[in-house]
Each structure stands twice: as C-alpha cells, then as structure tokens.
N, C-alpha and C positions, 0 to 999 in steps of 0.2 A: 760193846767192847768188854762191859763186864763180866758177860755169859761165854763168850771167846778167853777170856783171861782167866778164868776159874775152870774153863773146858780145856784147857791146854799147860799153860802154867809156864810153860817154856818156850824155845823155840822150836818151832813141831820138826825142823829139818836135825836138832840138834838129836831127833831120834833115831839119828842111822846109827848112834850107838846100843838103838833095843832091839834089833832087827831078828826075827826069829829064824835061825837056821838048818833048825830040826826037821823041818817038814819035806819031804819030799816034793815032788814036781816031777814033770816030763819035758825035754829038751822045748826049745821051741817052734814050730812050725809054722806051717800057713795051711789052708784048704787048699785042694783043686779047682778051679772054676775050665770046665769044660766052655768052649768058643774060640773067638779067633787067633791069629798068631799074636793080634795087639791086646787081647786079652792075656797071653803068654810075658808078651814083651811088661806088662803092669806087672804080671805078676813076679817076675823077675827083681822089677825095680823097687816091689815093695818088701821080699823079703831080702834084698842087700842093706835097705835101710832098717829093716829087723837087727838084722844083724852087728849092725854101725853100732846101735841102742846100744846092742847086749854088748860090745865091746866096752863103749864108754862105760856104763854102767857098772861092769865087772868092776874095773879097775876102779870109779869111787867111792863102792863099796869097800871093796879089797881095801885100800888106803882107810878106811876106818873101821878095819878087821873084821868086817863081814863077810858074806855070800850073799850074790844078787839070784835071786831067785827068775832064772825067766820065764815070760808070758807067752801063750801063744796067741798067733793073728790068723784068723777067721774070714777067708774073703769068702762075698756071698753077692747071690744075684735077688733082688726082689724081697726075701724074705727067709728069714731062717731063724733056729731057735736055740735060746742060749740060757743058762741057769739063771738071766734076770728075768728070764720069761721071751714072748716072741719079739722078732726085730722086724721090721720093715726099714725100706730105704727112706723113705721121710724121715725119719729117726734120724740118720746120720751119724757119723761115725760114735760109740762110746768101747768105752770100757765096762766089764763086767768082773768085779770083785768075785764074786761066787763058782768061777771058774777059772779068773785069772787068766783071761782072755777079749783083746781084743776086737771087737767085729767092726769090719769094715764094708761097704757096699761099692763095687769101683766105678758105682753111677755118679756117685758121691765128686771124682775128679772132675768130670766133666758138667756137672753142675758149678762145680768151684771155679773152673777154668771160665766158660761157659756165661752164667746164669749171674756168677758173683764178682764176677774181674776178676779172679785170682789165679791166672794161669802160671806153667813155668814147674819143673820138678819138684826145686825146692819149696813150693807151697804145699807142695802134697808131702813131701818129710817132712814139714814142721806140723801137719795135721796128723798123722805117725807118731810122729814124736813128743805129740801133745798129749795121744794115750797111754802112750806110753809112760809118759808123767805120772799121767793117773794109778796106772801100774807101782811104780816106785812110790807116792801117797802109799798107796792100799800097804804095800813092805811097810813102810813106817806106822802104821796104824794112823796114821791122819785120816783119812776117808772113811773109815769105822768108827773112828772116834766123832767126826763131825754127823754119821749118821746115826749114829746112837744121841745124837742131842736132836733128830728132826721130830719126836713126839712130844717135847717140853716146847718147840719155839714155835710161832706165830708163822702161818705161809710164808708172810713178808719178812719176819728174824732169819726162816731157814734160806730165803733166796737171797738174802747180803753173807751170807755164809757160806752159800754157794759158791759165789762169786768170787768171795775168798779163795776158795776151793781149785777153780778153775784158774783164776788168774796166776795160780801157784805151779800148775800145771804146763801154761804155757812158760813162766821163769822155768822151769825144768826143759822143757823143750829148746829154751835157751842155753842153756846147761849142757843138753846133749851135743848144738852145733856147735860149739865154743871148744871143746872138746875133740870133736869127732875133726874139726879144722885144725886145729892144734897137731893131732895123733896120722891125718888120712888127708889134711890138706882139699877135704872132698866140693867145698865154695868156687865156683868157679866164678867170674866176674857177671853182677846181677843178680846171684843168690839167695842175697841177703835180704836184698828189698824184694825179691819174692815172697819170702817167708813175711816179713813184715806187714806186703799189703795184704796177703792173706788171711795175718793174723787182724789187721784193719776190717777187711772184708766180710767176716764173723763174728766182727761186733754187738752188741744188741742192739744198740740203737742205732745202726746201722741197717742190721736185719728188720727191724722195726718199723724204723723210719719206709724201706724198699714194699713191707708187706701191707702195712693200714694206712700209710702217711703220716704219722706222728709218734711222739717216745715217749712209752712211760716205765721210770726209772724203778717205779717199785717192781716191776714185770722183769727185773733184769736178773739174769741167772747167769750170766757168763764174763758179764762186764764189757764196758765201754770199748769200738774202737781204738781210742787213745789209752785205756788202761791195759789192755788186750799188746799193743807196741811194745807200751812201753817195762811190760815185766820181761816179755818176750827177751827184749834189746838187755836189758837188764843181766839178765841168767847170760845172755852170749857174751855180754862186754866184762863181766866177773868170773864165769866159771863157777861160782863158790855158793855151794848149796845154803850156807848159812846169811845166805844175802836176800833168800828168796819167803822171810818170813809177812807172806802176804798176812794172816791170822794178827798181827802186832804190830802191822803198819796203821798210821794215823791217818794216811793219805794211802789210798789206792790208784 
C-alpha cells in the first residue's frame, strides 16, 4: 500500500480533472467481420453498446469540463494484430493503450455463454463495458502510471496492482450501467444479475478453481469472483466515479 500511495498520492478517479484534450483521435468505430446474418446481428449489438459508452461517458466527462476522448472496437475472428503486438482468441477480450482500441473476438460470447455460465446480453455489455473502463483508466493516466511502476515491483507487487487495476475497471463498468439506465432506461428485468454472474463467472478463482482444481491467490490478476460483484454493483448502485478508488481501499 505504500508503493500505491507514493504512486498515486490521490484519488486516481479525481484525475478526470487532468485529462488531456489536445490530442486528436478518429470517431469510433468497429471492424467488419465477414459471415453470417448472426454474425451481423452481434455486430449490431456490439456497436449500440459502443455507443451507450460513448454517451455516458461524454456527459461525465463534460460534467467535469473535459472531452471524452473515443476508442475504437476491433472485432476479429481467430487472430489479428494490434499495436500491443498479435491477439489470438485465447487471449480474450483486452484493451490496447497504444492504439486506443479495443479488441474483441465474438468466439469470446459464446464461450462466456457456453463454457462459463454466463449467458444473456447484458453479460456481454458489461464485458464491453469493462474495456471500455479500461479505456477511460488509460484518459486519466491510471494505467500508464500503474505500468510505468511494473519494472520496480516484484511479479507478485505487480499482480495485486493488477487487480487493483482491473477491479476499477469493472466499478466503471458499473458506472457505465447505472447511467446508461438512468439516461436510455436500456435493463430490462434480469440484466442485472446477468451482468453480475458474468462478472462472478470471470473470477480468478473461479477460472482457476474450473482449469487445474485449486486457487492460488498470489496467481491472481483480476480478482476474486466476490471482489469482481461487488465493485461491479458498487459503480452501478453510486454512479460516482470518486467511489471507485480501488488503489486506497484497505478491503478489496
């Protein structure tokens, strides 16, 4: 906590007052993904929820005299190549700073649906919307700043940092429905516990527990099912980005 407190100093959300607006960008978009009509109909459904983002998003920027800068989303089949270097679909979904773009694989749904129990739209928005998290990190300089500290810490310092990291990500994600239901009303009944088991479903020691039989917590990069809920629930039931100071909580 000392290394995070001397890395930060504040609350890392309270820097949506540094947010640089100088720089250009290109609207947002998505790929093509040549296939079926149900390949159409995802792609459809994924850039409406691009879009929900970029609404929300404007506006809480806007509200604390910024510009949201938007990202663009990347669908891809199998493999493809992004400024953090190549993706395959084992990968799973991330974000890429270096380009300011999402990449998504939409085998990815049907694995989650599938493979993880986490079926239902809204688990795949809140998986959207979790890079998109990442996305708005990257604006504030949170995610630059945490990786400009991964050649001073320890594997194990940088993967509870991580976790920091990520668990902030889903609180945003949070943030975004809370929001996006507020403004577009877009929950319909069952939504919400979509999103939630989803974000259960993507636990580590969950994933952990499914892939070798047992959990070890220093191996954790993303955080616990239960800590995965409940920032999630957290960002939705506040709205208030200043709630979401995962880096200065004592309890994750």
């Amino acid at each position: 906590m000392l290394v995070i407190a001397l890395l930060f100093g504040v609350n890392p959300l309270s820097l949506l007052q540094g947010v640089d607006t100088n720089v250009d960008s290109p609207m947002a978009n998505t790929s093509a993904l040549p296939g079926s009509a149900g390949d159409s109909t995802m792609k459809d459904f994924v850039s409406a929820v691009l879009g929900e983002t970029e609404d929300v998003w404007h506006d809480v920027f806007a509200r604390n005299g910024q510009a949201y800068r938007e990202p663009k989303l990347v669908l891809f089949s199998g493999m493809t190549q992004s400024a953090c270097g190549a993706a395959e679909s084992a990968v799973g979904p991330f974000y890429c700073p270096g380009d300011e773009k999402v990449y998504l694989d939409m085998s990815f749904f049907q694995d989650l649906s599938q493979r993880l129990g986490a079926p239902g739209d809204f688990a795949q928005a809140y998986v959207i919307a979790h890079e998109i998290g990442h996305h708005v990190q990257g604006l504030l300089g949170i995610s630059g700043r945490v990786e400009r500290m991964r050649a001073r810490l320890s594997d194990t310092e940088y993967k509870k940092l991580s976790v920091r990291l990520e668990l902030q990500a889903d609180f945003l994600a949070g943030v975004w429905a809370h929001y996006a239901q507020e403004r577009m009303a877009v929950l319909e009944a069952g939504d919400l516990e979509e999103a939630l088991n989803a974000a259960s479903s993507i636990g580590d020691d969950r994933l952990q527990r499914r892939s070798q039989g047992y959990v070890v917590p220093d191996a954790f990069t993303h955080g616990t099912s239960e800590q995965r809920v409940r920032w999630f629930r957290r960002g939705y039931e506040t709205g208030d980005v200043s709630q979401g100071d995962t880096f200065g909580a004592e309890t994750l």
